[in-house]
C-alpha positions as CSV (number, residue, x, y, z in Angstrom):
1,X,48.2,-11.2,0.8
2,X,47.0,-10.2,4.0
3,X,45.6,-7.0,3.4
4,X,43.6,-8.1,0.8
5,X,41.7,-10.6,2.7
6,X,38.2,-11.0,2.3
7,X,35.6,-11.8,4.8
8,X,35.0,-15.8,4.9
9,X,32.0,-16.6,3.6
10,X,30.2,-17.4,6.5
11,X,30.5,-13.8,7.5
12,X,29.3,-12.6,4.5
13,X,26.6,-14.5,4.6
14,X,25.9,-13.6,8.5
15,X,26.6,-9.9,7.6
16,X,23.9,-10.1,4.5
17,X,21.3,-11.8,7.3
18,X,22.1,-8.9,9.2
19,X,21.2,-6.8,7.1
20,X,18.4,-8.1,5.7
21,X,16.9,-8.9,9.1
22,X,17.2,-5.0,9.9
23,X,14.4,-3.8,7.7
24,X,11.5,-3.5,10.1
25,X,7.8,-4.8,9.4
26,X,5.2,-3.4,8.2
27,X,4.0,-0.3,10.5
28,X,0.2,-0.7,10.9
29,X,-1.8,2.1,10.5
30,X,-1.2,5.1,13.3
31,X,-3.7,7.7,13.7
32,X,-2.3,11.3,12.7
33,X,0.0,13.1,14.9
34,X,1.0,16.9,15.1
35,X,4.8,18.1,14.2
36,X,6.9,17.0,11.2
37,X,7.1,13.2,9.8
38,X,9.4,11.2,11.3
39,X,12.5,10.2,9.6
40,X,12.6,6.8,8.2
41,X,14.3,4.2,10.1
42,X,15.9,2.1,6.9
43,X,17.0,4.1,4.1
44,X,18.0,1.7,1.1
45,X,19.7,2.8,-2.2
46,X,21.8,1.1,-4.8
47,X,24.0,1.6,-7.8
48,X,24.6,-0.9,-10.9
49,X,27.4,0.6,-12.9
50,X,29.1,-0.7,-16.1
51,X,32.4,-0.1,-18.3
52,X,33.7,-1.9,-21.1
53,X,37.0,-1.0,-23.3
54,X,39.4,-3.4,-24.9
55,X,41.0,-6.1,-23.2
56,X,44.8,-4.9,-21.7
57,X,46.4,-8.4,-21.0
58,X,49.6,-7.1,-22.0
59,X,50.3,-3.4,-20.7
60,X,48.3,-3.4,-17.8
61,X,47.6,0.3,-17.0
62,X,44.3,0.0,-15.2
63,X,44.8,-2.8,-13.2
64,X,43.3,-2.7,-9.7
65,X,44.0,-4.2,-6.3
66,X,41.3,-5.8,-7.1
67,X,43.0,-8.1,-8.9
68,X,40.8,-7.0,-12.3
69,X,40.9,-4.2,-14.9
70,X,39.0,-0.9,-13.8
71,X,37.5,0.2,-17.3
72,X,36.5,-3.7,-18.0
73,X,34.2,-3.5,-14.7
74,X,30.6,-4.8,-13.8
75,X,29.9,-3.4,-10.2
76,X,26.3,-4.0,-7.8
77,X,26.4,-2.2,-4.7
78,X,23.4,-2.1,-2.2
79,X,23.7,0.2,0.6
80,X,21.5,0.4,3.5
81,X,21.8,2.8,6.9
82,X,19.1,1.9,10.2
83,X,18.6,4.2,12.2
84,X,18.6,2.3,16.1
85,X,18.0,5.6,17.5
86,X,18.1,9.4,17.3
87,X,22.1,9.0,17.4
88,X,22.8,5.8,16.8
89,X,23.1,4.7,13.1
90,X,24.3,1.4,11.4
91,X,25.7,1.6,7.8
92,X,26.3,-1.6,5.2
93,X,27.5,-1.6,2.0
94,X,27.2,-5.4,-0.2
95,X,29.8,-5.6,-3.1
96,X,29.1,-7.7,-6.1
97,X,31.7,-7.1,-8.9
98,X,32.6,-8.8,-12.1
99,X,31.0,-11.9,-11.0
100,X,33.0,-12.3,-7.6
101,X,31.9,-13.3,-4.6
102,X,29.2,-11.1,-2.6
103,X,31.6,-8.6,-0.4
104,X,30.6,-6.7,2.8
105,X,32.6,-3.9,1.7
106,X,31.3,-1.5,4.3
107,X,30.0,-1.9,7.7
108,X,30.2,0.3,10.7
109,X,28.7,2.1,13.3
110,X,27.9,6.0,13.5
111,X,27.2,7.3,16.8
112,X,26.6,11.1,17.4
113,X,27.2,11.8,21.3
114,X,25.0,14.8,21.4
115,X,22.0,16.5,18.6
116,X,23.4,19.5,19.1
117,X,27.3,18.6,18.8
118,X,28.1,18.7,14.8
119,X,30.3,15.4,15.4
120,X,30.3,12.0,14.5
121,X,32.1,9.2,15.8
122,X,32.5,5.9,13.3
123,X,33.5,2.4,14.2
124,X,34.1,-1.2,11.8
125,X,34.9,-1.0,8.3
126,X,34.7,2.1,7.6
127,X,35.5,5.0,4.5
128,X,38.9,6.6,4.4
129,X,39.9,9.9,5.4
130,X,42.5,10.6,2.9
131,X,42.4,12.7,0.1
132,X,39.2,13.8,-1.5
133,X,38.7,11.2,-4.3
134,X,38.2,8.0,-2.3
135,X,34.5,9.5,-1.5
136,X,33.6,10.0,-4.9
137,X,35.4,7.0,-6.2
138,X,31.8,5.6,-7.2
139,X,28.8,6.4,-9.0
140,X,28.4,10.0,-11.8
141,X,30.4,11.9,-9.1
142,X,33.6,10.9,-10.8
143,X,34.4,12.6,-13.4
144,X,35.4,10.7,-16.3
145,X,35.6,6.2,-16.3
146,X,38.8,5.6,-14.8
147,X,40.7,6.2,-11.6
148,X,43.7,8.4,-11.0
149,X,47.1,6.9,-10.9
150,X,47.6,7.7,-7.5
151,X,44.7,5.7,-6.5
152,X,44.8,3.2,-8.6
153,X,48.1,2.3,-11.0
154,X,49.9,-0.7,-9.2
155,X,53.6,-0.2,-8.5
156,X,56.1,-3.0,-8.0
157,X,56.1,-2.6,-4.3
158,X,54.0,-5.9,-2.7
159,X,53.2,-6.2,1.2
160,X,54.0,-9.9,0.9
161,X,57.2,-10.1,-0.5
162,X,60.2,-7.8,-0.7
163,X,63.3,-7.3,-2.7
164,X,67.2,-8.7,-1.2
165,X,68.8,-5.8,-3.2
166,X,68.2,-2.2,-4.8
167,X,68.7,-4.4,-8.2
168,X,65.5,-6.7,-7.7
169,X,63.8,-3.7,-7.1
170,X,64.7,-2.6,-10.3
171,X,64.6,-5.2,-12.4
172,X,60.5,-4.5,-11.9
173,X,59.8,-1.3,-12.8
174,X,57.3,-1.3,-15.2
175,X,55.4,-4.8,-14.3
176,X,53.1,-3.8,-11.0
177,X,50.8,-6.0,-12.4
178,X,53.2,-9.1,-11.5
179,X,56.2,-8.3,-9.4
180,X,57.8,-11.1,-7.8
181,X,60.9,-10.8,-5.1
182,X,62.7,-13.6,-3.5
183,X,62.2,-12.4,0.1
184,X,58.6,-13.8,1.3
185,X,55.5,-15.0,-0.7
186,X,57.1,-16.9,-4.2
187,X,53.7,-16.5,-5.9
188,X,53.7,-13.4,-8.5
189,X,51.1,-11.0,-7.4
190,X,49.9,-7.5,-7.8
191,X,51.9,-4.4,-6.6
192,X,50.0,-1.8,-4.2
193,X,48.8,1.8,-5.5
194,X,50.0,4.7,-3.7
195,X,47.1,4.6,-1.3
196,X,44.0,2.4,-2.0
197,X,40.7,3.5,-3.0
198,X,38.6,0.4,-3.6
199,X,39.7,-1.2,0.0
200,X,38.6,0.2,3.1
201,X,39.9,-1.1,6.5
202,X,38.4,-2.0,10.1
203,X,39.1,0.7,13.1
204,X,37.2,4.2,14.1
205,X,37.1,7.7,13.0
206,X,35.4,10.6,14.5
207,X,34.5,14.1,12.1
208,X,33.5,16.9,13.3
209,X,31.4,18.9,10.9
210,X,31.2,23.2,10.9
211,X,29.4,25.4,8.3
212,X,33.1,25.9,6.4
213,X,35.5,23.5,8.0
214,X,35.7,19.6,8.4
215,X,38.1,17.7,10.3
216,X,38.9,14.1,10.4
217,X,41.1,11.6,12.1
218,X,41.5,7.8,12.2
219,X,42.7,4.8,13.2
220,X,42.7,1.7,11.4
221,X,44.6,-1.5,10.5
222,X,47.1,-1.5,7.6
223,X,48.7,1.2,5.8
224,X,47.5,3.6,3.3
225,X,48.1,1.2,0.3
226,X,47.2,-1.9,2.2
227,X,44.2,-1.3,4.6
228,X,43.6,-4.6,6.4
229,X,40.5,-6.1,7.8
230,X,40.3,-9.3,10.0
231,X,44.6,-9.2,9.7
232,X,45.6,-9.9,13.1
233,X,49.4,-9.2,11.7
234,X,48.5,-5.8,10.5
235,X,50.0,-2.9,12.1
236,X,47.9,0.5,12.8
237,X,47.5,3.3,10.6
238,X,46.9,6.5,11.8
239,X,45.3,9.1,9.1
240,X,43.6,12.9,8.9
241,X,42.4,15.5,7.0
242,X,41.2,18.8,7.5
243,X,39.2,20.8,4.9
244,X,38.0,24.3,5.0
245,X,35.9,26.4,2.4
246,X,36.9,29.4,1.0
247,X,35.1,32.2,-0.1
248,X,33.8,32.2,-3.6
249,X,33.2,28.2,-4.3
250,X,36.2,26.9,-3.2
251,X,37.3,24.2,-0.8
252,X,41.1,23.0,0.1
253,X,41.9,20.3,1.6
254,X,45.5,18.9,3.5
255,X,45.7,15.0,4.8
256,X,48.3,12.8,6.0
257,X,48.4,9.2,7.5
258,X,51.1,6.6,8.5
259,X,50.9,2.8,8.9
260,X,53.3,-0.7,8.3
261,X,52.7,-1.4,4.5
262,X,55.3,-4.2,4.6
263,X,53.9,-7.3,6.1
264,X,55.6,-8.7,9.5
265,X,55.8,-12.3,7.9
266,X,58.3,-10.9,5.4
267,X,59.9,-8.2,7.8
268,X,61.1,-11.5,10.2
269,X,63.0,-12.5,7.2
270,X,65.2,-9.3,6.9
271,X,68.1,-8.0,9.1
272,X,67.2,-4.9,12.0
273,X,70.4,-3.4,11.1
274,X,68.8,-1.1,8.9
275,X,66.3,0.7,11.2
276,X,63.7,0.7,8.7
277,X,60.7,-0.9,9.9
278,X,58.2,-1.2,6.3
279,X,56.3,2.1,7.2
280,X,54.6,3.9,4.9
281,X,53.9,8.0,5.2
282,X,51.5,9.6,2.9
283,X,51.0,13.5,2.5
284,X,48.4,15.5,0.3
285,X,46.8,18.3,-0.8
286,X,43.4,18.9,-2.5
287,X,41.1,21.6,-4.0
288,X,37.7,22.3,-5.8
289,X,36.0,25.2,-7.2
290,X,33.1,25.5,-9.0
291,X,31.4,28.4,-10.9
292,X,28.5,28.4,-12.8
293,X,28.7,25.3,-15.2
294,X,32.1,24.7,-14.2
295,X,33.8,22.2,-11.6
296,X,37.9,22.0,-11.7
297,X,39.4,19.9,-9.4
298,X,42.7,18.9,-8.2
299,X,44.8,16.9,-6.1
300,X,48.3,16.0,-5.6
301,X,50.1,13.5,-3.1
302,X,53.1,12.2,-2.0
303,X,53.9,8.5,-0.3
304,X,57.2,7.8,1.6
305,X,58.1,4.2,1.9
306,X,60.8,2.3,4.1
307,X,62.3,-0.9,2.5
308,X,64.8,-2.5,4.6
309,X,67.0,-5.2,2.0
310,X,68.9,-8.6,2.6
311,X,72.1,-7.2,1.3
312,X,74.6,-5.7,1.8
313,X,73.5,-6.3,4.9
314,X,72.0,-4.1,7.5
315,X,71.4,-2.2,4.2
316,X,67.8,0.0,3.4
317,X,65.7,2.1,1.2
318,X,63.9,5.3,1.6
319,X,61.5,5.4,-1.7
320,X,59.4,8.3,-2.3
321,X,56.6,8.5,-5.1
322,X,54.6,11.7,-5.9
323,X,51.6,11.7,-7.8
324,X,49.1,14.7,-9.1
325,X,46.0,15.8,-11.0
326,X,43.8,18.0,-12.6
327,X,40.3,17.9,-13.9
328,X,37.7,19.8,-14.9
329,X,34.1,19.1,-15.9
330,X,31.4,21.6,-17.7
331,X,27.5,21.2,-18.4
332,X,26.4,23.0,-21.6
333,X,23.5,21.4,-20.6
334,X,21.5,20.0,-17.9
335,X,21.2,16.4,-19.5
336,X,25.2,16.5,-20.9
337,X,28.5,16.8,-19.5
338,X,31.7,17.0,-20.6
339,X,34.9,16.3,-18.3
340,X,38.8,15.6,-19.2
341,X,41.7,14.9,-16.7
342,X,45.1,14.8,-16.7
343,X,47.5,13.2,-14.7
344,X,51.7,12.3,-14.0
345,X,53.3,9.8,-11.2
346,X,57.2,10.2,-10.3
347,X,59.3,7.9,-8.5
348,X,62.2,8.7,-6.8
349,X,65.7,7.5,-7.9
350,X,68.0,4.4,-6.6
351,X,71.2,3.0,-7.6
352,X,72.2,-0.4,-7.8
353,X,74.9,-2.6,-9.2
354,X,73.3,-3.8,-12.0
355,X,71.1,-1.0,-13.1
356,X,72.3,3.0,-12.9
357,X,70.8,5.2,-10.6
358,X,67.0,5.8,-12.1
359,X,63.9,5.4,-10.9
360,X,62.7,2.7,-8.7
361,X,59.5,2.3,-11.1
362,X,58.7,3.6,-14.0
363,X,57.0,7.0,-14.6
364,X,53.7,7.4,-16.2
365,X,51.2,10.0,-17.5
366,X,47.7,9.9,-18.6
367,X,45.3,11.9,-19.9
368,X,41.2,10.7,-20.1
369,X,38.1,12.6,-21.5
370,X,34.4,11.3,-21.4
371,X,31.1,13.0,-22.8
372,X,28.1,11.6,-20.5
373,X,24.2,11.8,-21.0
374,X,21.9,11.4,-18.8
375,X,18.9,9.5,-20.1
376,X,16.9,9.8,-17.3
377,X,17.0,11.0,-13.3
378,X,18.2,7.5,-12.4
379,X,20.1,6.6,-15.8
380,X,23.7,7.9,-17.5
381,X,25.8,6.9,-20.1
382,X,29.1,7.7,-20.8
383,X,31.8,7.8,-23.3
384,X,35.3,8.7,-23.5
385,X,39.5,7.9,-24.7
386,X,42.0,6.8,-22.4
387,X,45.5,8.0,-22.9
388,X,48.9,6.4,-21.5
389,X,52.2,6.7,-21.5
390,X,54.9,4.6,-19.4
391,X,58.4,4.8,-19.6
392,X,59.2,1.2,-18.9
393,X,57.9,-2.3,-19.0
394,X,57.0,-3.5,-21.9
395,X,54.6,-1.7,-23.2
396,X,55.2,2.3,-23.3
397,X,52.0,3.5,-24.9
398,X,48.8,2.6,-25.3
399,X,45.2,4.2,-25.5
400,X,41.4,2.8,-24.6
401,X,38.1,3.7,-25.9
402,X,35.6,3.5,-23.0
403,X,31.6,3.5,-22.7
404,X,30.0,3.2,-19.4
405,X,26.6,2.8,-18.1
406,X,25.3,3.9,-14.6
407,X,21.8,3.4,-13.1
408,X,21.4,4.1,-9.5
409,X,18.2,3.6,-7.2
C-alpha cells in the first residue's frame, strides 16, 4: 500500500552510513578554558523493549499497521541528534522490530532561526503533531503494554482498495485485520487506525515553545491514518495542535489535521458524481494532571472520512468514528507503579440493501492494567491483563496476559 512504504534498502543503508559517519573523532586533548562546558556535539541513546502475550491469530485486537501484533513485539531503536551548529540540529531514529528489516524511522532537520526566539522549525520525516500519545508512544512513558484503540485498532477502511456499495462496506465490520473490496488492490490487507502512531510521514513542522503554551502546525504527505513517505501519489496533510498549562498540574490540549487517506490509484476507478474526494478530517482533545503520586490522563478524538462508491452511481459516504480514553497511573513507591486504562470506539451508522442501518464497523471496548518494577535506573519490567470486547467479527471477547521488558541506554 503506498503509505506504508518503506525506504529501499539502499537508502537505509545510506541513511545508517550517514549516521554513523556523523559521530566525530576523537577530540585531542584542549588546554582548559574559562565559561561552562560545551554541549556535546552527538548525543546517542537507545531503547530495547519487549512484550510477549498469547498468540491472537484468530480475533486480532492488537494488530498494527505494522502488519504484526503489538503485545507480541521485539523493538531496537537507536536514536542519535548532531549538533552542526548552535541552531542547526540533525535527528535519526534506526527501527529494528520483530526481526524486520532495519527502518530509518525518523530523520529530519531542526533548525532554530534565532537563540533567543523559543521556536523550532523541523523538516524530513518527522514526529506527528496530533494528539498527545503519539510522543509517548515508546519507552516507560506509556502507561500500561498496549496502545489505545484510537491509535492502533485497525478498521476495515484500506487506502488501496475501496468498497462499490454501502453493503461491501458492511459485510467487513469486524475483520480490520483482512478487509478486501472489489474496487482497487485484490490482495487482502490490513485496515488503517483512526490516525497512526507507529508511522510518521515526510514534510515540516515548526513549534513554538512558551513557559505555559505550545503551538504546532504541519505539513506532510498522507493523511492522518496513512502518513506517506517517498509516495509521489500521496496528497498533503495539514495538521496542528495547541496546548496550554493550567494552573495546578494540568495541561489541555485541542488538535486537528486533514489529508487524502484514499489512494488516487483507487479514486480513478470511481465516478466524480459524488463530490467526495477520500479526505480524511480528524479532531481531538487531550488532558493531564498530575498530583503527588498521581498522573490521570485522557484523550478523546473524532475522524471524518469521505468514501465515494461505484453504485448507485454518483453515490457516497460520509463515515465518522469517535474514539476516547482514560488512564491513570500511581507510585506507592519509587521503584513500582501501578497504571489501568480504559477505553470505547464508535462508528457511525449506514444503511444498505443487504444489511440494516448499523454501524459501518464494529464497536469495541477495552480495558488494560499493568504493575511495573523497575529493577534498576536503566531496567523495568512489566506485567498486566488485557481486556476486549467487540461486537462483531468473529470473535467478540477475548482477554491477554502481558509481561514486558524495557532497558533503555
Amino acid at each position: 500500500m503506498p503509505g506504508r512504504m518503506r525506504c529501499p534498502p539502499v537508502r537505509r543503508l545510506a541513511a545508517a552510513a550517514c549516521l554513523a559517519a556523523a559521530v566525530p573523532a576523537v577530540a585531542r586533548a584542549q588546554p582548559p578554558q574559562a565559561g561552562p562546558p560545551e554541549a556535546p556535539r552527538l548525543l546517542i541513546g537507545g531503547e530495547i523493549a519487549a512484550s510477549i502475550a498469547p498468540q491472537d491469530d484468530e480475533a486480532f485486537f492488537n494488530y498494527t499497521d505494522y502488519d504484526q501484533d503489538g503485545l507480541r513485539l521485539a523493538r531496537f531503536r537507536l536514536l542519535g541528534e548532531w549538533r552542526a551548529a548552535d541552531v542547526l540540529r540533525f535527528v535519526g531514529e534506526l527501527r529494528l522490530e520483530n526481526g524486520r528489516d532495519v527502518e530509518l524511522a525518523a530523520w529530519y532537520l531542526r533548525w532554530r532561526p534565532r537563540r533567543d526566539w523559543p521556536l523550532d522549525v523541523q523538516a524530513g520525516r518527522i514526529p506527528p503533531v496530533i494528539g498527545a500519545f503519539p510522543r509517548r508512544a515508546y519507552g516507560r512513558d506509556n502507561a500500561v503494554t498496549g496502545a489505545p484503540l484510537m491509535y492502533q485498532y485497525l478498521t476495515s477502511l484500506r487506502t488501496d482498495a475501496a468498497p462499490a456499495t454501502a453493503d461491501d462496506l458492511l459485510r467487513m465490520r469486524g475483520r480490520g485485520w483482512q478487509p478486501f473490496f472489489p474496487i482497487g488492490s485484490p490482495a487482502i490487507g490490513p485496515g488503517l487506525a483512526l490516525v497512526s502512531s507507529t508511522e510518521w510521514g515526510t514534510g515540516a513542522e515548526a513549534i513554538w515553545r512558551a513557559p505555559r503554551v505550545e503551538i504546532a502546525g504541519a505539513v506532510t504527505r498522507g493523511a492522518p491514518s496513512e502518513p506517506a513517505v517517498f509516495d509521489d501519489g500521496a496528497g498533503v496533510q495539514w495538521s496542528g495542535r495547541a496546548a496550554v498549562d493550567l494552573p495546578g498540574g494540568a495541561r489541555v490540549g485541542l488538535s486537528g489535521a486533514r489529508g487524502r487517506w484514499l489512494g488516487r490509484d483507487v479514486l480513478r476507478l470511481l465516478p466524480d458524481e459524488s463530490g467526495r474526494d477520500g479526505t480524511q478530517t480528524v479532531a481531538g482533545v487531550d488532558a493531564e494532571y498530575g498530583y503527588g503520586r498521581w498522573l490521570v490522563r485522557a484523550e478523546w478524538l473524532r475522524a471524518g472520512y469521505a468514501l465515494p462508491l461505484a453504485a448507485p452511481a454518483g453515490a457516497g459516504l460520509d463515515l465518522s468514528a469517535h474514539s476516547g480514553y482514560a488512564e491513570a497511573r500511581w507510585r506507592p513507591h519509587p521503584r513500582w507503579q501501578v497504571a489501568a486504562r480504559a477505553e470505547y470506539l464508535r462508528f457511525s451508522h449506514v444503511a444498505g440493501q443487504a444489511f440494516a442501518d448499523g454501524p459501518w464497523d464494529a464497536p469495541v471496548e477495552r480495558l488494560e492494567a499493568a504493575v511495573n518494577y523497575r529493577v534498576n535506573r536503566h531496567l523495568d519490567v512489566r506485567a498486566g491483563w488485557q481486556q476486549n470486547w467487540r461486537d462483531g467479527g468473529r470473535i467478540h471477547r477475548r482477554g491477554f496476559p502481558v509481561v514486558a521488558v524495557l532497558y533503555w541506554f
